[in-house]
FITIZA-224379 format. One record per residue: x negated, z, y of N, C-alpha, C in turn; residue in one letter. Coordinates in steps of 0.02 Angstrom, whole numbers, plus 32768, in hexadecimal, padded with zeros to 4 digits. Layout:
<pts>
XZYXZYXZYA ...
</pts>
This chain:
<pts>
6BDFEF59ADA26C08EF39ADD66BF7EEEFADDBX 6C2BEEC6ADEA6C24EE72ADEE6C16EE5CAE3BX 6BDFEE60AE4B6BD8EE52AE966BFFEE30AEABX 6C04EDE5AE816C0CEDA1AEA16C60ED97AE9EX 6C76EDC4AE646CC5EDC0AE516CD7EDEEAE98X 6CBDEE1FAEAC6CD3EE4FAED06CCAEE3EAF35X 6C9BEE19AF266C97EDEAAF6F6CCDEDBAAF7CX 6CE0ED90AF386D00ED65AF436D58ED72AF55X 6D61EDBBAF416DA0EDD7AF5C6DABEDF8AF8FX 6D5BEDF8AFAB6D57EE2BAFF66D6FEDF8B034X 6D43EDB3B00D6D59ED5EB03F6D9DED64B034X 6DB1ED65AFF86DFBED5EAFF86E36ED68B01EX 6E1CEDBEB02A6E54EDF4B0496E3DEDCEB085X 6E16EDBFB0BE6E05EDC0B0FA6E2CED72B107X 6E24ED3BB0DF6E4FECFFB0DD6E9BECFEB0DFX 6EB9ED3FB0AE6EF9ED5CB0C96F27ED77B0EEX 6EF1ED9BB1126F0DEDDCB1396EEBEDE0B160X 6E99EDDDB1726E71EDCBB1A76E57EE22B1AFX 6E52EE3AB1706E3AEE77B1696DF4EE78B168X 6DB0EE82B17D6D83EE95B16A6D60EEAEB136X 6D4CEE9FB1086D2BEEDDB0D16CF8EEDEB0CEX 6CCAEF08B0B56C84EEF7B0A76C6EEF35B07DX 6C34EF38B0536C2FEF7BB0246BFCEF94B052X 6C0DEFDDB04A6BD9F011B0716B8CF01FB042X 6B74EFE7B03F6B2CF006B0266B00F055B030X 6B29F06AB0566AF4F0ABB0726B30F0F7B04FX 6B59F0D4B0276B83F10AB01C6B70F112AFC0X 6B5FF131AFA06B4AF145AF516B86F172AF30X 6B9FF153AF0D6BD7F179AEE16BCCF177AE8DX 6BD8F1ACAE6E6BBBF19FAE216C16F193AE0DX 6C49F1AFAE256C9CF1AFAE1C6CA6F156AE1FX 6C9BF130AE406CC4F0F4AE536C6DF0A8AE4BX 6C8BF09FAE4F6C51F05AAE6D6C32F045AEA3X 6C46F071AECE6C2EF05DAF0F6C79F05FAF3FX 6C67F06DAF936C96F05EAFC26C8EF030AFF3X 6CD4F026AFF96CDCEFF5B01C6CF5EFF9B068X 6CE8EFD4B0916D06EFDFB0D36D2EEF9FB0EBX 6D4EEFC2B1156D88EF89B12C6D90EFA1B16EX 6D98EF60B19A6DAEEF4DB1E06DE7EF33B1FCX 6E19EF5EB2016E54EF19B22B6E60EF43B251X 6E7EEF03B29F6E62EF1FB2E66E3AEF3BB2EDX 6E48EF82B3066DF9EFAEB30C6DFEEFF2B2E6X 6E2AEFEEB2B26E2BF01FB2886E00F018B252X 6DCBF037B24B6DB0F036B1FA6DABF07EB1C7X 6DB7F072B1996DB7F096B1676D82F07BB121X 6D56F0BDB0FC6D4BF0BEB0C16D67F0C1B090X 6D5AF0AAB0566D86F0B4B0166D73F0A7AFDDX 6D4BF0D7AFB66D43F0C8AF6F6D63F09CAF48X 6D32F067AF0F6D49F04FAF0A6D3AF039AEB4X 6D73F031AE7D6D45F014AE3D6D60EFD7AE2FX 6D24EFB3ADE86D48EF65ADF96D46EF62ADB3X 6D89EF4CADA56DA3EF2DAD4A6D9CEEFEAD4FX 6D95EEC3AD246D96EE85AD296DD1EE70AD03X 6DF7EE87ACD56E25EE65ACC36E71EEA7ACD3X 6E88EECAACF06EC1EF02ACDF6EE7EF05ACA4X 6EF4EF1AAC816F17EF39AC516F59EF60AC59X 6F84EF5EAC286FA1EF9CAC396F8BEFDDAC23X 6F74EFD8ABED6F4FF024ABC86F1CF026AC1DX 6EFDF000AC2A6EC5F01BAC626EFBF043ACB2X 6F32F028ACB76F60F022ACE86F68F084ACD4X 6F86F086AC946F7CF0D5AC8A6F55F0F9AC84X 6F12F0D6AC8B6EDBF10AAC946EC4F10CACE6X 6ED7F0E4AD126ED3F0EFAD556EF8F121AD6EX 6F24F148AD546F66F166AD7C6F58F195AD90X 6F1DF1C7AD636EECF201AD776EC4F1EDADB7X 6EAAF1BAADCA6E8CF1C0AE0B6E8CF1CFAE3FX 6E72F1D6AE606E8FF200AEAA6EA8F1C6AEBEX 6EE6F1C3AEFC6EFEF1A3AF1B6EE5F15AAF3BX 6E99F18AAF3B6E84F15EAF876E3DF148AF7AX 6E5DF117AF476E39F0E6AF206E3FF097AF2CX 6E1AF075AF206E32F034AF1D6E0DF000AEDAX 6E54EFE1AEA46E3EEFCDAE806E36EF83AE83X 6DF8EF65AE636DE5EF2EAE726DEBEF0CAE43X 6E0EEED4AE3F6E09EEADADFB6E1DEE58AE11X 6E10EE3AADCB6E07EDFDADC76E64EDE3ADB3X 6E77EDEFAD946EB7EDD6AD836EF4EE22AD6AX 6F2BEE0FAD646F55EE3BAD4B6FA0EE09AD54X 6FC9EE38AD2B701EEE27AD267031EE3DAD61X 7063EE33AD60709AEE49ADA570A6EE91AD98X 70ACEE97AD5C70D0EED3AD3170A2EEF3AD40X 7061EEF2AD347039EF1CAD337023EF2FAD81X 702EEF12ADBA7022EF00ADF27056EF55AE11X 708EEF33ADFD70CDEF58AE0C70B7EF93AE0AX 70A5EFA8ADDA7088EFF7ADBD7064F024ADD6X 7025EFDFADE06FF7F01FAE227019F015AE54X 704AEFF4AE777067F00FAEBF70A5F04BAEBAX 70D1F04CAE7C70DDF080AE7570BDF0C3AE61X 708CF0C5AE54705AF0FDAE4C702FF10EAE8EX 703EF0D0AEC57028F0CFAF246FCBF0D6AF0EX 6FCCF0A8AECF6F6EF08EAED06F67F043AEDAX 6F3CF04EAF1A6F27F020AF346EF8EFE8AF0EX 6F20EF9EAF226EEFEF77AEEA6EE8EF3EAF15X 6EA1EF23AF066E7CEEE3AF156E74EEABAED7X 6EB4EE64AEE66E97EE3FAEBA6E73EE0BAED5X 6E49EDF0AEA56E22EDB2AEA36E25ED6CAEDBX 6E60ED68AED66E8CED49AF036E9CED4AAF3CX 6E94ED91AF576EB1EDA2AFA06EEBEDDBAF86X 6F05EDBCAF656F57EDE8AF606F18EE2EAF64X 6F63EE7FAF7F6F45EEB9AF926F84EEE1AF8FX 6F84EF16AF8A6FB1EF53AFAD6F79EF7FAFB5X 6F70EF99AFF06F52EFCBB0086F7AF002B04CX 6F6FF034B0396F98F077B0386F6EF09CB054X 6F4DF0B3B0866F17F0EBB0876F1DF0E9B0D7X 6EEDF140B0DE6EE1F131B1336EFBF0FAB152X 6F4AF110B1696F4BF0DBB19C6F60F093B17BX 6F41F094B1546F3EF044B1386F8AF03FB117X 6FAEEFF7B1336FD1EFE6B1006FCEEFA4B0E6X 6FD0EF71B0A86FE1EF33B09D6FE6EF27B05FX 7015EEEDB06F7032EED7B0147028EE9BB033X 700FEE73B00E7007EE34AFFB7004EE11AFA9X 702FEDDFAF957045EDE2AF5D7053ED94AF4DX 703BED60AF6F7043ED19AF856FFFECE8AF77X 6FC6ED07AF7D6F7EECEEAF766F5FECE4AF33X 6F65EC8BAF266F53EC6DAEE96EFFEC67AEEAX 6EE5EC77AF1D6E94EC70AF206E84EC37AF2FX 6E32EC16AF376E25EBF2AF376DDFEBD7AF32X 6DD8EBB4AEFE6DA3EBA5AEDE6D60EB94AEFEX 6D2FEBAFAEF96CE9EBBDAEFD6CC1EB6CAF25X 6CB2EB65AF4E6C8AEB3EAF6F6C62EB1DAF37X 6C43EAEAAF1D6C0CEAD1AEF36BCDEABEAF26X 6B90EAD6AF0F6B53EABBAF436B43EA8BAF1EX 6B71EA3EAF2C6B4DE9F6AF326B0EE9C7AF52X 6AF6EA09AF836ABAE9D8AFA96A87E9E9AF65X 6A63E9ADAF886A11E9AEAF3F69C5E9B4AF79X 699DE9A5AF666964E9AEAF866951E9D5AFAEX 6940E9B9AFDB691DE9E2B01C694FE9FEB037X 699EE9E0B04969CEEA07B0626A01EA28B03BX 69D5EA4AAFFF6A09EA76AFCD6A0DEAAAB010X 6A3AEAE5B00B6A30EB1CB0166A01EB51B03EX 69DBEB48B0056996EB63B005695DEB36B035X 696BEAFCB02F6934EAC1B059694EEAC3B0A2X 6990EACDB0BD69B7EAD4B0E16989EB13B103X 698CEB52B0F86980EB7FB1036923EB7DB121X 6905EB70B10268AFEB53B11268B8EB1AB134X 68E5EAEBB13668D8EAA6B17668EEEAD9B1B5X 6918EAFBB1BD6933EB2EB1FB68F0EB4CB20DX 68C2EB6AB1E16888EB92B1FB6854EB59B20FX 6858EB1DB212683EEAEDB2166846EAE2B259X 6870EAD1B273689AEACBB2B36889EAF8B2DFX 68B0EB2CB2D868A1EB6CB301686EEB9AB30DX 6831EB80B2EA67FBEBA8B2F567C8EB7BB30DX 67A0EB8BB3446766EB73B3676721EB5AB330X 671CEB27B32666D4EB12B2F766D5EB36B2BDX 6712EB33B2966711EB5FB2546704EB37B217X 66FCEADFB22666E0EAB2B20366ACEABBB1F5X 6683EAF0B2156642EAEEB1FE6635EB40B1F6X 6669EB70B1C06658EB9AB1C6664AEB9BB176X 664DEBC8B1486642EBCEB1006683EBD9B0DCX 668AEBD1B0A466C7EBC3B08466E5EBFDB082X 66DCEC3DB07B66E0EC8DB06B6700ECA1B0AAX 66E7EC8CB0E96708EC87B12F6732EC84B13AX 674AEC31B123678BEC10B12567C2EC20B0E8X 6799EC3FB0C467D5EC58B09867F8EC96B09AX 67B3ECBFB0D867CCECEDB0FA67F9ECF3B11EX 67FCECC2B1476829ECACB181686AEC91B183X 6873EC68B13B68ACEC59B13468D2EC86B0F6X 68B2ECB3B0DA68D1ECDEB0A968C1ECB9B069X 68AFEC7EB04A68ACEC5BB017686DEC75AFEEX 685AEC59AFC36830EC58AF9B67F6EC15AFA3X 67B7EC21AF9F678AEBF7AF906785EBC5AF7DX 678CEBC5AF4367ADEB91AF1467CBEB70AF35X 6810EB75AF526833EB50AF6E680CEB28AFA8X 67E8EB60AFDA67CDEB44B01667A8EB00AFFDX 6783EB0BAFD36743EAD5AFC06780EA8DAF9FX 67B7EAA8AF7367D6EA68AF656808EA45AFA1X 681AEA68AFCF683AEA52B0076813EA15B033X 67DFEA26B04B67B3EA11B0776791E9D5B045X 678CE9E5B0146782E9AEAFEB67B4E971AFEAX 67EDE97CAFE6681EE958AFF46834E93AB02DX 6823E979B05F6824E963B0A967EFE911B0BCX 67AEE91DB09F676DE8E3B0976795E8A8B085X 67B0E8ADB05B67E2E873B01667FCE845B04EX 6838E870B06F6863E860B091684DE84FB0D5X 680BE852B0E867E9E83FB1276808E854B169X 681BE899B15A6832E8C9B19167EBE8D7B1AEX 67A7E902B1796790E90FB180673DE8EDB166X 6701E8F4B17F66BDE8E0B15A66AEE91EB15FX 6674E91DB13F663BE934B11B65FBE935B15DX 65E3E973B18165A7E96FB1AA655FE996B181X 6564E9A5B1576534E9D9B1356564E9DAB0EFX 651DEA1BB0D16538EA37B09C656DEA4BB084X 6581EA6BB0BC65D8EA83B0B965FDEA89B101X 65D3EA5AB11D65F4EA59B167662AEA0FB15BX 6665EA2AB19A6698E9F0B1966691E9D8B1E3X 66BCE9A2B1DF66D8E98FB243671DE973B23AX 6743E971B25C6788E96FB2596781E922B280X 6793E8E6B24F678AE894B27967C6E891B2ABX 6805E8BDB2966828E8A3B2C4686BE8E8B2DEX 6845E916B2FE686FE942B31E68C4E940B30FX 68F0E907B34A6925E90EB3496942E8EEB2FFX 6914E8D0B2DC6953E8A8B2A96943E8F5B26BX 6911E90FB259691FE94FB22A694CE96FB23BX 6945E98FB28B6973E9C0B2B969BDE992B293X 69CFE949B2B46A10E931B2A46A39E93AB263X 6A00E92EB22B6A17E92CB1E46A29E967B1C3X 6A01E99BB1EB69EEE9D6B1D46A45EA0AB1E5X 6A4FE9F5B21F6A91EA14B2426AB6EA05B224X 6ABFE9BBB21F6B0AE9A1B1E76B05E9C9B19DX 6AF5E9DBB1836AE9E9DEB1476AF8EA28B156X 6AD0EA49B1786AB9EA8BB1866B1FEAA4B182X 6B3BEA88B19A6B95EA91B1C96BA6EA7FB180X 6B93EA64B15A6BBAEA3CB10E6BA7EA68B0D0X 6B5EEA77B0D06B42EA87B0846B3DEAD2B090X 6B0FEAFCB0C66B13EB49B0D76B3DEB68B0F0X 6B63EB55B11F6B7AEB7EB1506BB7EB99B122X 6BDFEB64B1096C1EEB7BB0E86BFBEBB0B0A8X 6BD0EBB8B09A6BA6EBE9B0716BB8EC33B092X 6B9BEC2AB0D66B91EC7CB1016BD6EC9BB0F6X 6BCAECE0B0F36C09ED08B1156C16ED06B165X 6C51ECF1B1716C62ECD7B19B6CB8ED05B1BBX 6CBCED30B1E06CEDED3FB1FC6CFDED3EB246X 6D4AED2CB2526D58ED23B2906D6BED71B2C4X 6D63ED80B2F56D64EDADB32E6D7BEDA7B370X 6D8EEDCFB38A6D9DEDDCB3D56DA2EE19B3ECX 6D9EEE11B43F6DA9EE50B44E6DC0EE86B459X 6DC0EED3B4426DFDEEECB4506E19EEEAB471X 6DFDEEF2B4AE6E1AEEE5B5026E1FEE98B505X 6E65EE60B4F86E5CEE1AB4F16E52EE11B554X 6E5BEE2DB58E6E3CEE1AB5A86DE5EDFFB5C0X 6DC7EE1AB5A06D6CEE24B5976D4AEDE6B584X 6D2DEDD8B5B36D0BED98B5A46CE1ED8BB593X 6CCEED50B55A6CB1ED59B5396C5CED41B54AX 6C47ED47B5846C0FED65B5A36BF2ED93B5ADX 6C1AEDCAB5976C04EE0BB59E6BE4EE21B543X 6BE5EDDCB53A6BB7EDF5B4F46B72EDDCB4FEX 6B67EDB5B5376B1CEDC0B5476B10EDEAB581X 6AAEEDE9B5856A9BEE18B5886A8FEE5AB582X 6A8FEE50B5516AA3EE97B5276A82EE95B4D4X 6A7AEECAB4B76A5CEEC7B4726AA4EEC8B45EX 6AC4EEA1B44A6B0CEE99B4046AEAEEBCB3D3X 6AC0EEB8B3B36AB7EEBDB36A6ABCEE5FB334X 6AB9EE3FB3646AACEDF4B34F6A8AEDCAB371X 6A8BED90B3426A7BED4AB37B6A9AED36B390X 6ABFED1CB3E46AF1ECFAB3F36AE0ECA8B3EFX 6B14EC82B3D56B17EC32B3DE6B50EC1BB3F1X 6B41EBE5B3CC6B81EB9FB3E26B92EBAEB41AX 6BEEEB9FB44C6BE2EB95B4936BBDEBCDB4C8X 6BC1EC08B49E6BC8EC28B4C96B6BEC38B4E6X 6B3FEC29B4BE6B04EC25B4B16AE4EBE3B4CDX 6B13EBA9B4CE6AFBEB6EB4FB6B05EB67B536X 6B3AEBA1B54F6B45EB94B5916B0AEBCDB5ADX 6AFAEBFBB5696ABBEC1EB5A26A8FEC05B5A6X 6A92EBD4B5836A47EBB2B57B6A41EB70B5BDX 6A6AEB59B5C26A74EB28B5EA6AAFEB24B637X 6AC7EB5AB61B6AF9EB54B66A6B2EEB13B674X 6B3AEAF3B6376B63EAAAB62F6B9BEAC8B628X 6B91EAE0B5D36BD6EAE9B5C76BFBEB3BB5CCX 6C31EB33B5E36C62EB62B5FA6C70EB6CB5B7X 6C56EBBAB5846C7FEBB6B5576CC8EBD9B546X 6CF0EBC1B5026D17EBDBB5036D17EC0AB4B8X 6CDFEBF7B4A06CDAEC28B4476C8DEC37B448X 6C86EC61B4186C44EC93B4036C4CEC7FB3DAX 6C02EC6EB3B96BE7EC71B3776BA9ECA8B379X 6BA7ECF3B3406B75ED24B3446B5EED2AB2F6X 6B0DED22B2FE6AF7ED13B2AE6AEBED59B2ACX 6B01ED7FB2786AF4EDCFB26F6ADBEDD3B22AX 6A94EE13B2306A7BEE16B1FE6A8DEE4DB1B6X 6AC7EE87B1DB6AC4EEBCB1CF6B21EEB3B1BAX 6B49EEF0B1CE6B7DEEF6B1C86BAFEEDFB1FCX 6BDDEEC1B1D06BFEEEA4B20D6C38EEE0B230X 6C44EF04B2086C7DEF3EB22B6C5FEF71B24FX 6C13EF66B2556BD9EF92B2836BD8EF74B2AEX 6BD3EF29B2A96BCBEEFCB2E56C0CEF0DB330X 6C4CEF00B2F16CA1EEFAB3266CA1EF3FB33BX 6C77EF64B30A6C94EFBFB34D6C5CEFAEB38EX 6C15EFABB3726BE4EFB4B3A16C04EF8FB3E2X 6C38EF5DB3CF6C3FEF21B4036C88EF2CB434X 6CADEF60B40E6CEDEF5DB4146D1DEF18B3EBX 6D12EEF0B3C96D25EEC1B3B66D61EECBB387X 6D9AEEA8B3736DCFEEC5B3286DCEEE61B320X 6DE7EE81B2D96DF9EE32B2B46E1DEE27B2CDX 6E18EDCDB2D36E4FEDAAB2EA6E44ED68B2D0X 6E81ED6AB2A16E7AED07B2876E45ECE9B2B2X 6E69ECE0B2ED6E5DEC9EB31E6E3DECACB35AX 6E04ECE6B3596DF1ED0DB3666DA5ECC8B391X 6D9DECE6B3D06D62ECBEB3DE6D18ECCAB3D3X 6D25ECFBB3AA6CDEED01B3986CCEED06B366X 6C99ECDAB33B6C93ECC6B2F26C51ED04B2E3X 6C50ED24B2B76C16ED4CB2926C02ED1FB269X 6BCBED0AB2526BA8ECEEB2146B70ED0EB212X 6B6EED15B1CE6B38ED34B1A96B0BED0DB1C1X 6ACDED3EB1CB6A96ED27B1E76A6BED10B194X 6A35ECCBB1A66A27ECAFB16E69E2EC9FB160X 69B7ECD0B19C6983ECB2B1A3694EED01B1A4X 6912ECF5B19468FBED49B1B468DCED55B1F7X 68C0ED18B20D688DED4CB259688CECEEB26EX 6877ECE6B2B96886ECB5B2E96839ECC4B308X 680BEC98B31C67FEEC98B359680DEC7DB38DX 6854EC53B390686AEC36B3D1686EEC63B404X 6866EC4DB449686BEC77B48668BFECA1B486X 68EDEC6DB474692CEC79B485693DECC0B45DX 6923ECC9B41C6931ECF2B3F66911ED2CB409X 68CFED32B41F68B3ED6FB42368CCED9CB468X 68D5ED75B48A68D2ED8FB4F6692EED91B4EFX 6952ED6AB4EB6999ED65B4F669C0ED7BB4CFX 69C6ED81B48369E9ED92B45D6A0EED59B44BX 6A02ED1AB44E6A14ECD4B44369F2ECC5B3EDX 6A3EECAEB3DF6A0EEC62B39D69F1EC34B3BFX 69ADEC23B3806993EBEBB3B669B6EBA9B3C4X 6999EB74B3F369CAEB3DB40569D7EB24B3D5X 69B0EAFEB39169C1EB04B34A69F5EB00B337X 6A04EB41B3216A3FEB58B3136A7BEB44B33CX 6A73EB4DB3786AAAEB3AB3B16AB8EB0BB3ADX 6A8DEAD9B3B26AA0EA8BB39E6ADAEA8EB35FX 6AAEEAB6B3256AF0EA96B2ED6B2BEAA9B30BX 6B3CEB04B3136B7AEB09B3266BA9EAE4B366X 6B89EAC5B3886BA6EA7FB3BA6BBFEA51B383X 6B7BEA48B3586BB5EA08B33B6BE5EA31B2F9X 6BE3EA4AB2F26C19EA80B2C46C68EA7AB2DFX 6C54EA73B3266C85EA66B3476C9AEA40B38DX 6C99E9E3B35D6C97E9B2B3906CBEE9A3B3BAX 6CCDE9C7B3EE6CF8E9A4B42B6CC8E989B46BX 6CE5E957B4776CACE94FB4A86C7BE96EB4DDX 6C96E9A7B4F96C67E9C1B5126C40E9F7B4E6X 6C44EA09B4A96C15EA17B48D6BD3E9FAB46AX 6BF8E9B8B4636BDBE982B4476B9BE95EB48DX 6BBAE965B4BF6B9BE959B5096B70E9A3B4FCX 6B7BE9D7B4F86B26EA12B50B6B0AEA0DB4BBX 6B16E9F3B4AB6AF7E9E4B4586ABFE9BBB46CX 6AC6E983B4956AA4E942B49F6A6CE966B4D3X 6A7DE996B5156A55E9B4B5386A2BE9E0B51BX 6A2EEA0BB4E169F4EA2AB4AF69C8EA01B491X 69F7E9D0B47169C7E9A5B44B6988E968B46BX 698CE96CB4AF6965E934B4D6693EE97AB4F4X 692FE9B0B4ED690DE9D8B51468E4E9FFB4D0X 68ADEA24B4E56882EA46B4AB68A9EA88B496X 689DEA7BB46B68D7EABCB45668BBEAFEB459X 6876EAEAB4596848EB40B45D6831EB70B49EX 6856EB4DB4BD6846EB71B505687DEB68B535X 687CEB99B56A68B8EBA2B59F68B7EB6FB5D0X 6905EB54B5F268F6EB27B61268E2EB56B64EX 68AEEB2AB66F688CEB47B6B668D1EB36B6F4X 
</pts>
């Protein structure tokens, strides 16, 4: 199976149609490649699934034996050949987005979606990706400048290697010195935090899986996703106004580590384009910020970027109130 070919049509369909997908890791089939799950509104369904990379027609006649309630995955095909599995009512996923799916409940044809080409990771140094990811554990964790490299590579999910060439770079760039052997100090808090966010909204974020939500019940406000275990981290407004009592929000941002169609049942939630509440893949592994452990909050960190993710002035105004206050502790 093509992980990356097969992700990139799961983004696809959800860019189209605002369907959900995601593969069921916990489901083992020796028949198919794996299943898949899908979310729209609050209906979800499973569905086996195999993936061609190029269709055929000789292959088109060897699908016809399959059970119904299948879904074929592929990278390109003819119209002609397209045509075929919907008259045979087999469900297909292309590359692109385009779909007919037929099953439980499910109906959609989509037949319009030219795709669209792959993000390039242009940042270099310290704020590749990966450096991105360890400056965040930098930030959000209490005196972790002076913890051991194995730690921090714990903490941010990276590798060693990386940690030791990051921070090396970090020195370069006189973010950071040198206190010991392998101890660091951060010279200047808000301008890493500053550089770190812009970049963070430019070079990672458009990386994460990222889907939009709301509630089933569209009266329900979207306060009633705190206090409470979600199954995430809550941020951006809705996370600054708990933090601070400024801003009145009007959207959710929730960093989730797990499944997102586990997340929208646990929550009551269904897709919605324009949906106020953003899921992003969570990108980090373990926090010791206060906000994260006691509240179920991203730390302020994080909050900051998603403020400036999205500059209107009064986000841009509780952006400025995180960033003049310590980010590692509750305001009294």
């Amino acid at each position: 199976m093509e992980a990356s070919f097969l992700h990139r049509a799961i983004d696809n369909l959800y860019a189209a149609s605002g369907i959900v997908g995601e593969i069921d890791h916990g489901v083992s089939t020796d028949a198919f490649d794996g299943v898949l799950r899908l979310l729209h509104t609050a209906h979800a369904i499973k569905i086996p699934f195999i993936v061609k990379r190029q269709l055929t027609a000789a292959e088109v006649d060897g699908l016809k034996s399959l059970n119904k309630k299948v879904l074929i995955v592929f990278d390109k095909a003819t119209d002609a050949e397209k045509e075929r599995l919907r008259k045979e009512n087999l469900s297909y996923l292309e590359s692109s987005g385009n779909a007919f799916l037929n099953c439980d409940g499910f109906f959609l044809f989509i037949d319009t979606e030219k795709g669209a080409p792959g993000a390039s990771d242009k940042a270099g140094k310290a704020f590749s990706k990966t450096g991105l990811k360890i400056i965040y554990s930098l930030l959000s964790n209490t005196d972790v400048t002076e913890t051991n490299y194995r730690n921090l590579a714990d903490l941010s999910g990276t590798s060693i290697d990386s940690v030791g060439r990051v921070l090396r770079e970090l020195v370069s760039d006189k973010y950071l010195v040198k206190t010991g052997n392998r101890g660091y100090k951060i010279v200047d808090q808000s301008r890493l935090l500053n550089d770190w966010a812009i970049l963070f909204n430019k070079v990672l974020r458009p990386s994460l899986k990222a889907r939009a939500f709301d509630f089933q019940d569209s009266s329900t406000e979207l306060r009633s996703l705190l206090g409470q275990d979600t199954g995430g981290l809550i941020g951006g407004e809705l996370a600054a106004e708990s933090m601070d009592n400024h801003l009145i929000s009007r959207k959710a941002t929730v960093y989730v580590a797990g499944s997102f169609v586990d997340f929208a049942l646990k929550n009551q939630l269904k897709p919605t384009k324009n949906g106020r509440i953003t899921l992003l893949e969570k990108f980090w592994n373990r926090s010791d910020n206060y906000w994260e452990l006691s509240e179920f909050l991203a730390s302020p960190t994080l909050v900051y970027a998603d403020l400036l993710n999205d500059p209107s002035p009064r986000n841009l105004e509780a952006a400025t109130l995180l960033l003049n206050r310590n980010l590692h502790e509750p305001v009294q």
